[in-house]
C-alpha positions in Angstrom: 50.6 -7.8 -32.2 47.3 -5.8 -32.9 47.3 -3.8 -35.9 47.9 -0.4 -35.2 44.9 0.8 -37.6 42.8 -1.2 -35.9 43.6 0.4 -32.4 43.1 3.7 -33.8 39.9 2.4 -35.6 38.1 1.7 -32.4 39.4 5.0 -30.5 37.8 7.0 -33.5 34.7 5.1 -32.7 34.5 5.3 -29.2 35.1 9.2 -29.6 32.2 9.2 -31.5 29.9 6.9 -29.4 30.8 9.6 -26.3 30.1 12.6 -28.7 26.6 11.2 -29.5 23.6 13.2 -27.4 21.7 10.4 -25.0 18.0 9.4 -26.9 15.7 10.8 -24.2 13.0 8.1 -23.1 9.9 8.0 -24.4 6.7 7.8 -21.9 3.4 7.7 -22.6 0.7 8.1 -19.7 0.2 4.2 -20.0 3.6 3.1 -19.4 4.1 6.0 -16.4 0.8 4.6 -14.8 1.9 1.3 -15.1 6.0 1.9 -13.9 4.5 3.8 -10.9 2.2 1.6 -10.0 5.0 -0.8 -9.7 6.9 1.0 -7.7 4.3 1.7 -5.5 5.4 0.4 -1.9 1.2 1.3 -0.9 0.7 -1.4 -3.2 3.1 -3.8 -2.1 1.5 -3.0 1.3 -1.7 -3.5 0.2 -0.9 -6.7 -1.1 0.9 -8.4 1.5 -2.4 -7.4 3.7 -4.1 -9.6 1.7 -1.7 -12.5 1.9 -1.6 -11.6 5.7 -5.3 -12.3 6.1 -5.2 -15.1 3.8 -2.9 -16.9 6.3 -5.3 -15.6 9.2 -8.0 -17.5 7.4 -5.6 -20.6 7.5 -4.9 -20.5 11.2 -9.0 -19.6 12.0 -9.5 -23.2 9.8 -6.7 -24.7 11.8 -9.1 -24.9 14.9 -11.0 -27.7 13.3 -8.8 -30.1 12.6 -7.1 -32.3 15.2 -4.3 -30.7 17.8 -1.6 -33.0 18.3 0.9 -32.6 21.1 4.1 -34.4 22.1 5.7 -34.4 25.5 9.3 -35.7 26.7 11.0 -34.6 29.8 13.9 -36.3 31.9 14.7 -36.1 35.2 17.7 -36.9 37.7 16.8 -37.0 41.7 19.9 -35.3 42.9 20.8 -37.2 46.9 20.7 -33.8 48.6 22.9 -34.8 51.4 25.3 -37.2 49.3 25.0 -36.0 45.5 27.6 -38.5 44.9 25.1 -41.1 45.9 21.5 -42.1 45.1 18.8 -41.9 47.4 17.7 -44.7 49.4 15.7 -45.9 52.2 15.7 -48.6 54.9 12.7 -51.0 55.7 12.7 -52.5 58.9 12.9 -56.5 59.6 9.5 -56.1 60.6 8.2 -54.6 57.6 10.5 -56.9 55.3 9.4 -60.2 57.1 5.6 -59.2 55.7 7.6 -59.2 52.2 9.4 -61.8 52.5 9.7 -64.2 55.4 13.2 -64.9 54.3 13.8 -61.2 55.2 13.1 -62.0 58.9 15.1 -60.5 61.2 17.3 -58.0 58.4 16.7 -54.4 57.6 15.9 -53.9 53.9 18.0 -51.3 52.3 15.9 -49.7 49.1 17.8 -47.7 46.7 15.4 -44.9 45.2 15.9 -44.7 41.3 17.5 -41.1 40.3 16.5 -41.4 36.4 13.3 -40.8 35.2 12.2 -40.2 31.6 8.8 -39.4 30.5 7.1 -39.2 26.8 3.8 -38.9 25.6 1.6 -37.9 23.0 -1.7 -36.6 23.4 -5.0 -35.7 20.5 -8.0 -33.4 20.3 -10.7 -33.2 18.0 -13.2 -30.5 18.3 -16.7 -32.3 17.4 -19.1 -28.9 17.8 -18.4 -25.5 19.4 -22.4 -23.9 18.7 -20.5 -21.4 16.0 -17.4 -20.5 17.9 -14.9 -21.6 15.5 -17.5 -21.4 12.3 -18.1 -18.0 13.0 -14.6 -17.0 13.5 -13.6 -18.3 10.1 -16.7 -16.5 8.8 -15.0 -13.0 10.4 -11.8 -13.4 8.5 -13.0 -14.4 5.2 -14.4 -11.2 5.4 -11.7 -9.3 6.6 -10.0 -10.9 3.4 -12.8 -9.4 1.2 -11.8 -6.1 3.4 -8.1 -6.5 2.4 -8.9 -7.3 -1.5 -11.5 -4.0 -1.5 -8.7 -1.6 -0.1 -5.6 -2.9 -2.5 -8.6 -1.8 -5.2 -9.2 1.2 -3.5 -5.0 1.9 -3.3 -4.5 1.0 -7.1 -7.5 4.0 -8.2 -5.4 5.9 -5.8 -2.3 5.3 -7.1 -3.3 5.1 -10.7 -5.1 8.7 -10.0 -1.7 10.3 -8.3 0.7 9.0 -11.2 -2.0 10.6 -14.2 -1.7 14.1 -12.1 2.4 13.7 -11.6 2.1 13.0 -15.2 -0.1 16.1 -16.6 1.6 18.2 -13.8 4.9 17.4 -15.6 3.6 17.8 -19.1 1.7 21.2 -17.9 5.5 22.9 -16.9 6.8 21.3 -20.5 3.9 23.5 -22.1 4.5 26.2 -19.7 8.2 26.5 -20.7 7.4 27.0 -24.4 5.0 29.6 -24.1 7.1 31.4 -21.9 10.2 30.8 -24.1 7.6 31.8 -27.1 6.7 34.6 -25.1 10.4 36.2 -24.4 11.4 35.6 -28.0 8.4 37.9 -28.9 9.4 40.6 -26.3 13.5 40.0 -27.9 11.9 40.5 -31.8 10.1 43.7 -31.0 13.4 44.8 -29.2 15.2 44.1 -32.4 12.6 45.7 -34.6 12.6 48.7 -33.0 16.3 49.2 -32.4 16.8 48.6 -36.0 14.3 50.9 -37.2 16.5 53.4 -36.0 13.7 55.3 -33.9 14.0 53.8 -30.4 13.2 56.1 -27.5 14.2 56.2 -24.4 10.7 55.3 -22.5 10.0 52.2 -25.3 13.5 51.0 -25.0 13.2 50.8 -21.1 9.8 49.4 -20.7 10.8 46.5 -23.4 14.1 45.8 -21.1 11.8 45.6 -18.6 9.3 43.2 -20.2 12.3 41.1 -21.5 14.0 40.9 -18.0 10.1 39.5 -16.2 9.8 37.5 -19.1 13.1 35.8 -18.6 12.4 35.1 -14.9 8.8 33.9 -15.5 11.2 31.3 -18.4 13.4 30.9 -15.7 10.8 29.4 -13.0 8.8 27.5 -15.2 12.2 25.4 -16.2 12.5 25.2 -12.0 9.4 24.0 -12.1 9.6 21.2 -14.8 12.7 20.2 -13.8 10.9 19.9 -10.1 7.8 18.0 -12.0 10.2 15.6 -13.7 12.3 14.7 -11.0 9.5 13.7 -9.1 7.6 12.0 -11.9 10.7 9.8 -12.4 11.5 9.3 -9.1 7.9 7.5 -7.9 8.8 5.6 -11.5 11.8 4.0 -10.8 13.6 6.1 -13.7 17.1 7.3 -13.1 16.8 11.1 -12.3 19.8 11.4 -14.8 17.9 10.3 -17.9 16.4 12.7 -20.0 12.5 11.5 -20.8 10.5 12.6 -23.2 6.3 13.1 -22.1 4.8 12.0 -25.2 1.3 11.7 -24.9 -0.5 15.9 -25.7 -3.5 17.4 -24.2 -6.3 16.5 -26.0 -8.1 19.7 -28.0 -11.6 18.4 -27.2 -12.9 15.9 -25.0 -15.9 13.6 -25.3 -19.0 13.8 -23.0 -19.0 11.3 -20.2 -21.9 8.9 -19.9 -22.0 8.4 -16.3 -24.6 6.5 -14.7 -25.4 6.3 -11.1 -22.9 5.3 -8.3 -24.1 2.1 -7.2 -20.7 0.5 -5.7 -17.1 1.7 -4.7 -14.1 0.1 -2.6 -15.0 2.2 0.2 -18.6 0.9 0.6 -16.8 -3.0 0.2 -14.7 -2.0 2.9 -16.7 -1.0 5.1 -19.5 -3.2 3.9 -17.4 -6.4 4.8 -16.4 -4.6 7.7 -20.1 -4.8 9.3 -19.8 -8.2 8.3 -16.8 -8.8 9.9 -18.0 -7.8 13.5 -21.3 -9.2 13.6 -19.6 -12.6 13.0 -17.5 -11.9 16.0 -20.1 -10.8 17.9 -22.0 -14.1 16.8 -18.4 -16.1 17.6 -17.9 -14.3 21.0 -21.7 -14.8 22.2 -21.3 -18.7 21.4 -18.1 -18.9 24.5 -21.9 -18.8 26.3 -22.3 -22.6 24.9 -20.3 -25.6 25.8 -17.1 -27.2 23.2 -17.6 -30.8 22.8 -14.3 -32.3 21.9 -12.7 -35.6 21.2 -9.4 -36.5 22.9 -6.5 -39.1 23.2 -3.8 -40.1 24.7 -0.4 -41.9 25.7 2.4 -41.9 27.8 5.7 -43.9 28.4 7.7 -44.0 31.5 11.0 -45.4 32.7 12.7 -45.5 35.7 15.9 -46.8 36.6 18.8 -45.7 39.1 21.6 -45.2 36.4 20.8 -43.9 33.2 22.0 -46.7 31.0 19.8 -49.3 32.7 16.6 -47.5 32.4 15.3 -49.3 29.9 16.8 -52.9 30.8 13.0 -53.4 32.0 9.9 -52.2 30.2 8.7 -49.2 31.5 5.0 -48.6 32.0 2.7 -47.2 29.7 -0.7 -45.6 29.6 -3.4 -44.6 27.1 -6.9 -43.4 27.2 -9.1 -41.5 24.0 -12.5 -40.2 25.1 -15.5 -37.2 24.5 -14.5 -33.9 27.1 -17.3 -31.2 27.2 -16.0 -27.8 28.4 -18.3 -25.2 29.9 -18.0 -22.1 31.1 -19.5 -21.4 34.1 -18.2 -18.0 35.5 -15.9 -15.4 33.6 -16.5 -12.4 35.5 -18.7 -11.0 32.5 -15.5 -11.1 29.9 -17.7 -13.1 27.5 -20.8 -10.4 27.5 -18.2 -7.5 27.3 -16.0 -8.7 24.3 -19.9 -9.7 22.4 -20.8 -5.8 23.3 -17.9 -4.9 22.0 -17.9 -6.4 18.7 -21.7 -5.9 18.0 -21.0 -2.2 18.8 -17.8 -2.4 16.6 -20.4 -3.7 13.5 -23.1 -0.6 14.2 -20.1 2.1 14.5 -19.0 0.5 10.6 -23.0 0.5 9.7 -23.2 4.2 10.7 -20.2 5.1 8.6 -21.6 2.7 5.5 -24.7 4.7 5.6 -22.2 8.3 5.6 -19.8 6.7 3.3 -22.8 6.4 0.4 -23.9 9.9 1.1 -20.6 11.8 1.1 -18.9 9.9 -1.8 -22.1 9.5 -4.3 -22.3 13.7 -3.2 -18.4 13.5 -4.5 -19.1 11.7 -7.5 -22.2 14.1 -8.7 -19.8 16.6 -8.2 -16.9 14.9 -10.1 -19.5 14.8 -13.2 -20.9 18.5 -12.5 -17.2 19.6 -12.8 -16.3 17.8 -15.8 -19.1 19.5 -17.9 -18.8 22.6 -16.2 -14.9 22.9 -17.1 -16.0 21.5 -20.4 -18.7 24.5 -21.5 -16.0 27.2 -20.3 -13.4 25.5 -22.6 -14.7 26.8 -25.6 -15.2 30.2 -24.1 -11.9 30.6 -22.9 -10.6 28.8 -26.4 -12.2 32.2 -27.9 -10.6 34.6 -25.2 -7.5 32.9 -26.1 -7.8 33.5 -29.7 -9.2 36.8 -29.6 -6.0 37.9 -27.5 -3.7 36.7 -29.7 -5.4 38.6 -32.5 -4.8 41.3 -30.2 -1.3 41.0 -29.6 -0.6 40.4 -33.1 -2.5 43.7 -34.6 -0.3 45.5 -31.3 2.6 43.8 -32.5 2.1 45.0 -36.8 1.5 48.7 -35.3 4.7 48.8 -33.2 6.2 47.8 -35.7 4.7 50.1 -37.7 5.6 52.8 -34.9 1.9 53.7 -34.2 1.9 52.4 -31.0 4.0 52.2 -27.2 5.9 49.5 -25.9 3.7 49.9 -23.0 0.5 48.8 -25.1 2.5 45.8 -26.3 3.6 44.6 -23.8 -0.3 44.7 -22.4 -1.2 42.3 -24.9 1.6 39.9 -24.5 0.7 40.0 -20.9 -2.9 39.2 -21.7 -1.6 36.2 -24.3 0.6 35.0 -21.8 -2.2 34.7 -18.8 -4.8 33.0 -21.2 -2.3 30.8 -22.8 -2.3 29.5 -18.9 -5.5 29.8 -18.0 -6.3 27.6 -21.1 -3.7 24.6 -20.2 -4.5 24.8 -16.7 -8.1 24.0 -17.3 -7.3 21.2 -19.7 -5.3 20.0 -16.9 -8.6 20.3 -14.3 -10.7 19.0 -17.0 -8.3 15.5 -17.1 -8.4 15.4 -13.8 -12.2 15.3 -13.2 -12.1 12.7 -15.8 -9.4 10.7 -13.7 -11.8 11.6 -10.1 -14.7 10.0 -11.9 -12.8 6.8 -13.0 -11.1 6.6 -9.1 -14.5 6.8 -7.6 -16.7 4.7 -10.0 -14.4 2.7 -12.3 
């Protein structure tokens, strides 16, 4: 029997283990980048398009190597008019005496065998096709480079979305301490001026006021991270249940970036590879023009018999040939000039949108850069606003205190603290994310 002591030793520690608060998760940007990027079904998508065209590659080479084919079919002659009965025929004596004289003078009765079984194996080998099959192959491999360029092209878009669910979630964790920072204030002047004993009327009821919009704005920005969270843990793969903890901060400076000219991006491989792609098939199409010389091969067995089980009593006969077949094409009703129109027109439409491609997204780089400096010289300027409004609301703050001042001026300069305290971590946030638009674009 268990000691009782022992019993009630575990309970007490199992109390205590369920007491204990859960340790919130740690995440970094890093490991959110990477857990979303795992989760990403784009991605998986992405990459089973490659393997897809990897195995279209395999069946474009499969059309040089030899084609083998095997036949087997059997067949019973049903007696239409008897079924019970095989076929058969009846010579006359006249015809049997040219046989055999010793059939003189006696109808020959001819039973037709019922059973037939066929096999047979046949080869062929293309020897040359003047590019048809070369420059097929040729058209997937670079559909495969296509493939390879847009899973790049998905994992900078991916890796871009999870930084900005990330900052987005951090942003409404900063949000919700300046606003809980900024409804304590409103509570302490409340208490400092009730217990001052000179509280008015007109000061009492603009403070409730402030206090009550303070505790909404509170009250929304905790709606909002709550939103952020959910969402960030969601395209994670983290339970929505557990509590995580965003521990990397926005930076207090950031670093010039040395960006040099856009000279390559996944779009331009894309579409670069897609030119590529449909002059190839243009090339492959225009050589159905041209004749296929190809090597072939082949054999057959068949026996006969009029019951099944004595088919092969007697050798059956057999038959082989190998040999060189050239195939041309002669008349097509214009199929093969259409489809070589069609593909050549398919590689200057992708040519066209290369050429717009490099203008629009070299255009959206510059800008990318532009931005990043531009947010980057207003920083310190708004840095200075920032500072110069909390000044501000502190010296509004000492004279209310002091009772040479209104609520109403107070709460003025809270206001204006509370705006800039925004203004300044939404353009950190902006500023990341031009840094993050650069990388996507010319990583």
């Amino acid at each position: 029997m268990q000691n009782s002591k022992t019993v009630w030793g575990i309970g007490a520690l199992g109390a205590v283990l369920c007491s204990m608060p859960a340790v919130a998760m740690d995440l970094t940007l890093a490991d959110a980048v990477d857990k979303i990027v795992a989760e990403s079904q784009d991605v998986k998508k992405a990459d089973a398009n490659v393997k897809k065209a990897q195995a279209q590659l395999s069946a474009a080479n499969a059309n040089r190597w030899v084609h083998v084919d095997g036949t087997a079919s059997y067949m019973n002659m049903i007696n239409v008019e008897n079924p019970s009965k095989s076929n058969s025929i009846t010579l006359p004596s006249t015809i049997g005496a040219m046989i055999d004289k010793s059939f003189e003078g006696q109808d020959i009765k001819l039973e037709i065998p019922d059973n037939i079984l066929s096999m047979g194996v046949s080869a062929s080998q293309p020897i040359y096709t003047f590019g048809k099959i070369g420059n097929a192959v040729k058209s997937v491999k670079a559909a495969i480079k296509m493939t390879e360029s847009s899973r790049d092209l998905t994992m900078r878009e991916v890796k871009y979305s999870a930084a900005n669910v990330y900052w987005t979630a951090k942003m409404t964790d900063d949000i919700v301490k300046i606003a809980q920072a900024d409804l304590k204030a409103a509570r302490d002047a409340r208490s400092s001026l009730t217990a001052a004993g000179r509280a008015n009327r007109l000061n009492l009821v603009k403070i409730e006021s402030d206090i009550a919009s303070k505790e909404i704005n509170l009250s929304d920005a905790e709606f909002n991270r709550d939103t952020a969270h959910r969402m960030l843990k969601i395209l994670a793969g983290i339970d929505v249940d557990e509590e995580i903890t965003l521990t990397d901060e926005f930076p207090k400076t950031f670093a010039a970036i040395d960006a040099g000219e856009l000279k390559n991006t996944p779009q331009w491989d894309i579409l670069n590879q897609q030119v590529q792609m449909y002059e190839s098939k243009a090339k492959s199409s225009r050589a159905e023009y041209l004749p296929t010389l190809a090597a072939t091969a082949s054999y057959s067995y068949t026996a006969i018999g009029p019951e099944y089980d004595t088919m092969f009593e007697k050798r059956g006969s057999q038959s082989a040939y190998w040999g060189l077949a050239l195939q041309m094409p002669i008349f097509h009703g214009g199929a093969i000039r259409a489809n070589a129109t069609i593909d050549a027109m398919d590689a200057e439409a992708a040519h066209q949108d290369l050429d717009k491609s490099k203008k629009m997204l070299t255009e959206e780089y510059n800008t990318a850069v532009l931005k990043y400096d531009h947010l980057r010289g207003n920083l310190e300027t708004l840095e200075n606003a920032r500072n110069l409004a909390s000044k501000a609301y502190q010296f509004s703050s000492e004279r209310f205190a002091a009772g040479q001042t209104s609520a109403l001026e107070l709460a003025e300069a809270s206001a204006g603290l509370y705006q800039l305290d925004i203004a300044l971590l939404n353009a950190k946030y902006n500023i990341l994310m031009s840094a993050e638009s650069i990388k996507k674009l010319g990583e």
